[in-house]
N, C-alpha and C positions, 0 to 999 in steps of 0.2 A: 484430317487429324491435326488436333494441335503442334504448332514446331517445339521442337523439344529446345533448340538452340538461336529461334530467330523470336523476340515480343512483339505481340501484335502493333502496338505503336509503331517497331521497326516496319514491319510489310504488309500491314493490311489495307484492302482497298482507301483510296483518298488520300496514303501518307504521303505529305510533301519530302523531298531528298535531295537537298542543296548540292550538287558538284560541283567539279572546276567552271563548269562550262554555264549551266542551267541548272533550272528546278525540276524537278522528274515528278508528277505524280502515277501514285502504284496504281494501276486499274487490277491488274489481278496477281494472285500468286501461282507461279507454272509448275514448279516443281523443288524439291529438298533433297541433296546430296551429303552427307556424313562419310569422313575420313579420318575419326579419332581413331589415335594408336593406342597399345597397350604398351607395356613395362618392358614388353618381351623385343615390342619393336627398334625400339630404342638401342638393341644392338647394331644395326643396321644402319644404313645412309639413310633416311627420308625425306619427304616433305613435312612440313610440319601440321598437329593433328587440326583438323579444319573441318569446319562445316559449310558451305553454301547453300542457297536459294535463287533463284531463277525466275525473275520478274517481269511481266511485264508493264511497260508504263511509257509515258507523253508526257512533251512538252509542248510549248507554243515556240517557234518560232517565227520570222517575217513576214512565211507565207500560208502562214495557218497550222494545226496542230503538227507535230512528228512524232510517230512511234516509234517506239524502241523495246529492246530486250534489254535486261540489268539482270545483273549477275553482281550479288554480295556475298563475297569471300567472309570469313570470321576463324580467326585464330578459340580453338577451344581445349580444355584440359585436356591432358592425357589419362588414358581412363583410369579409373581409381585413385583421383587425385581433384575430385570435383566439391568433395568435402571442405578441402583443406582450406585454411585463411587464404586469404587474399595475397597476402606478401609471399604465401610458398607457390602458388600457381605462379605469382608475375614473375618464379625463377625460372619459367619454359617461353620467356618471350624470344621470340625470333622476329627476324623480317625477312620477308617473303611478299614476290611479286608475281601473283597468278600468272599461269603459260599463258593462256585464253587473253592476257592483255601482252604482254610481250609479242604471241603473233597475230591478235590485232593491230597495235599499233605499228608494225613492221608492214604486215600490207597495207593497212591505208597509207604510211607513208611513200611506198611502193606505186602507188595508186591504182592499185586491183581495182578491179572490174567484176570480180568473180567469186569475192568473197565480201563481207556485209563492213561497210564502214566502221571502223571507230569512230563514237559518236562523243563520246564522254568518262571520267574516269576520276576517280578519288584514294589516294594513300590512305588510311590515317591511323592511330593508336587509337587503343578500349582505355575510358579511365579509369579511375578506380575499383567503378562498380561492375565490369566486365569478367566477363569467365576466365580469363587469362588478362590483369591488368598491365598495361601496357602492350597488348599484343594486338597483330596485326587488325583490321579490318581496309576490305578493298572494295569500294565499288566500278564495275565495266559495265558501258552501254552501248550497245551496237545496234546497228539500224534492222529494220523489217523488210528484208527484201522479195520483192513484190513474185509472185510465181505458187504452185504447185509443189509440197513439199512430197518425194518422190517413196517414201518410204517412210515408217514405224518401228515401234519396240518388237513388233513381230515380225515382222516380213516388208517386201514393194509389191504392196497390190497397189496403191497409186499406178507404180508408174508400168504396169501391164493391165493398166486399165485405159491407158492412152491407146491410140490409133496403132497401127501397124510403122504409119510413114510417121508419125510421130516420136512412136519408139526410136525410130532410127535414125531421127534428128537429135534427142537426147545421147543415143549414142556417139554421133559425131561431133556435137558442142563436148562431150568428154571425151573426146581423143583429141580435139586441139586444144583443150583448157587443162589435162592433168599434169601432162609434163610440165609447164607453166610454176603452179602452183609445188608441185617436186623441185624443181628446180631452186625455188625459192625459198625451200627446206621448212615447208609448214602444210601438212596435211589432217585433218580432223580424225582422229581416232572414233571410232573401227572403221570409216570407210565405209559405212553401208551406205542403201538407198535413202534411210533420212538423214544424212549425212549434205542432198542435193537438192537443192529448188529449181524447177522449173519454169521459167518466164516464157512461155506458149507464143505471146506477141508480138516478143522481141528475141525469139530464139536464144535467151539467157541462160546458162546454165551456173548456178552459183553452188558454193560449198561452205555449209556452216556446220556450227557445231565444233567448237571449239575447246570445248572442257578438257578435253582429253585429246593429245596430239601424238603424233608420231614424226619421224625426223625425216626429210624428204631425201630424196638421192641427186646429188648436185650435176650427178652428169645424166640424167634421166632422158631416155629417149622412149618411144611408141613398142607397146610389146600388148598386144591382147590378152597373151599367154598370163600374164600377170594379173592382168582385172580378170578373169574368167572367174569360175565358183569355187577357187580357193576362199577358206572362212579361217580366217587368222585367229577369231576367236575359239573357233572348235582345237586350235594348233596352242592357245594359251592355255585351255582350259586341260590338254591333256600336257600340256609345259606342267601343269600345277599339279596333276594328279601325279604325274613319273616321280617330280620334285619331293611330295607327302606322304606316299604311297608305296614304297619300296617292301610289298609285302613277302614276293613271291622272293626274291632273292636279294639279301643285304652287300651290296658292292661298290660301299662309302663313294659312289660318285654315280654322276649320270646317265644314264645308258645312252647320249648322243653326244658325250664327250670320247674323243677322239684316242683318249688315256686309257677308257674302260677295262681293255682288254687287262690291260698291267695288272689287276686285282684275281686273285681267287673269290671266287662267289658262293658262300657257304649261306645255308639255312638261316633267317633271318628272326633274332631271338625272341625269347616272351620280352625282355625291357625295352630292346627296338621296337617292337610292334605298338607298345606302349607309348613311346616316346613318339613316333609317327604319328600315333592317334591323335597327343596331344597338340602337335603340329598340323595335324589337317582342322581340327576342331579353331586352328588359330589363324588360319589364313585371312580373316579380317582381323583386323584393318589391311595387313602386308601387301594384300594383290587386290583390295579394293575397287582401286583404279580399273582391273583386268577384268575386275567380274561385274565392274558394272559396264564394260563395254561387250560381256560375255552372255549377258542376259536373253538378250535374242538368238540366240546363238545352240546348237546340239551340246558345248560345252556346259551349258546351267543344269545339263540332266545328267552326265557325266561326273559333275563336282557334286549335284546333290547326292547323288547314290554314292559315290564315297564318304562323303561327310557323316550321311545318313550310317554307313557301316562304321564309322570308325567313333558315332557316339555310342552306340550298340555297344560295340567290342571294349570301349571304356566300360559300358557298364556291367559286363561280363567279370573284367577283370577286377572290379570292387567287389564282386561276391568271391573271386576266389581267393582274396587276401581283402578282407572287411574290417581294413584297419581304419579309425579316422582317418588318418593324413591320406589313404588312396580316396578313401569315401568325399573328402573334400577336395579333391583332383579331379574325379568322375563329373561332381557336380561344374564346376568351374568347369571342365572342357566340353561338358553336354549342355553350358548354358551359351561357351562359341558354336556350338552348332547349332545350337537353335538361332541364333542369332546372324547368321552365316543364311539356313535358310530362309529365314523372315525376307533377306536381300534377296533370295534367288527365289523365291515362288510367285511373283506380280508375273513371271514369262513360264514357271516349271510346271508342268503337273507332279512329276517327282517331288521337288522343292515343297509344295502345298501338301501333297499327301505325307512325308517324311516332318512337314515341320508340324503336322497333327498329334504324328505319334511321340517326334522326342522331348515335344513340348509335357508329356507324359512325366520325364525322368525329374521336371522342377516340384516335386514333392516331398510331404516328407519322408526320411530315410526308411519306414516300414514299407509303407504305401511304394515307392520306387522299386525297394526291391522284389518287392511280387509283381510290377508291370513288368521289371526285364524276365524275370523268372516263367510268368505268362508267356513273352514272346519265344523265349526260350522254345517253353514246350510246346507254340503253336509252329518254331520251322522244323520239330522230329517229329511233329505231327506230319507234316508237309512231304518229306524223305520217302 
């Protein structure tokens, strides 16, 4: 699929890419990450709205070619703002310095062992003619380190596909290597099995995958109890649901805050349910970062079956007040969920099948309202 935010000039096989250090040519393109915000985000602390792409590519060095991974950062509009002249974009310039190079550059300076060199790296401003002029762009290049990557978007059948005494060598190169790496307060978010390479030869065990980090714990010691089959992401993804989702009973705060009890907990209204909807239909950009580290994860089926309900019940609620301003509410919040599942269906079968149907509600307003109306009468069919 075409990049909607990178020009083929920028990343297509053969482009040369001057950095501080060398010349990089791109052999292939790996993958596209988007983290544009909306209007809504903007209330909040963020990062700022970006897109990346994930490269791979070679240089020549002294002793013959070197591979690398590249990683180009891009400062992009915030949404609904992609229109506008140039000089009103370049009023959302920030500077901004990817994590993924901050703890790189910290452990190679470190001189890990165990995690992939900093190999190369570039600051710089978009000019004029960029999507955000004057706004960031960053390129990071880190080395390919040699091994068996242990795990996928789905599951580690790699790495129970190794031997039995192998298994349990990879286990022990991660019990003397995690604290390590904790200690030094830089760990790859989520932690899973492709998170780890295996070096079979040299009994390596490395930890990449940097996009996404968490804070390590500086006085870290050995605890199994901790890596065992807790899934952090199934524990975000129902963070996000309790967060959007406050169907069953409205009690203006968390049910794992420690205050809760202080509130009476009355029936949660027709405008709250409304408003919540509009809030789960809005969870991208906001928790982005969560759901793309949630994808492999029991959480992506979890957040689609809520999303999925709460474009539904948007479009309930335009038929029983079918005024324009809700009928253009419906649409804008049932065009986040479609777009929310788009992200989560490459791992859901929920996600794919839900982003079938509410991919349904982007018609026109006649045609729309007899798909919800159908679905209506197909779940008192169901009863």
């Amino acid at each position: 699929m075409p990049s909607r935010w990178f020009a083929q000039s920028e990343v297509a096989p053969g482009t040369i890419i001057q950095l501080r250090k060398a010349r990089w040519v791109i052999r292939e393109v790996a993958s596209e990450h988007c983290f544009q915000l909306n209007p809504d985000d903007l209330r909040d602390k963020h990062d700022p709205s970006l897109a990346c792409t994930r490269l791979v590519c070679e240089t020549h060095g002294p002793d013959g070619p070197v591979q690398g991974h590249m990683r180009y950062y891009k400062q992009i509009p915030i949404e609904g703002t992609e229109a506008e002249p140039p000089t009103t974009r370049a009023e959302q310039t920030e500077s901004f310095c990817p994590i993924e190079l901050k703890h790189l550059r910290a452990l190679t300076q470190k001189g890990s062992t165990i995690t992939p060199r900093l190999l190369d790296s570039k600051e710089d401003k978009q000019d004029n003619t960029g999507f955000v002029p004057g706004g960031f762009v960053t390129w990071v290049v880190w080395e390919v380190v040699p091994g068996l990557q242990l795990g996928n978007d789905v599951g580690s059948a790699p790495f129970w596909g190794l031997s039995p005494d192998e298994r349990d060598a990879v286990r022990q190169a991660f019990k003397e290597s995690i604290c390590k790496l904790e200690i030094w307060g830089h760990l790859p978010y989520p932690e899973h099995a492709k998170n780890l390479v295996w070096g079979s030869t040299t009994g390596s065990l490395y930890y990449v995958g940097f996009l996404l980090t968490c804070k390590g714990d500086l006085r870290a010691v050995w605890s199994p109890a901790k890596w065992a089959a807790c899934n952090k992401n199934d524990i975000w993804g129902l963070r996000i649901i309790v967060l959007y989702r406050p169907y069953v009973r409205y009690i203006r705060c968390l049910l794992f805050s420690s205050s809760w009890r202080n509130y009476d907990a009355g029936p949660t209204s027709f405008e709250q349910c409304k408003h919540h909807d509009r809030r789960t239909c809005s969870i991208l950009p906001r928790y982005s970062k969560n759901l793309l580290a949630a994808q492999s994860a029991h959480a992506a089926a979890y957040i689609a079956i809520q999303d999925f309900t709460a474009g539904v019940t948007l479009g309930m609620m335009a038929l029983s007040d079918p005024g324009p301003g809700t009928i253009l509410d419906t649409k804008r919040g049932v065009a986040k969920s479609i777009a929310l599942q788009r992200t989560l269906a490459a791992s859901s079968v929920v996600s794919s099948q839900t982003f079938t149907f509410t991919s349904r509600y982007e018609q026109p307003k006649s045609e729309k309202h007899l798909a919800i109306r159908q679905f209506s009468a197909n779940i008192s069919n169901d009863q």
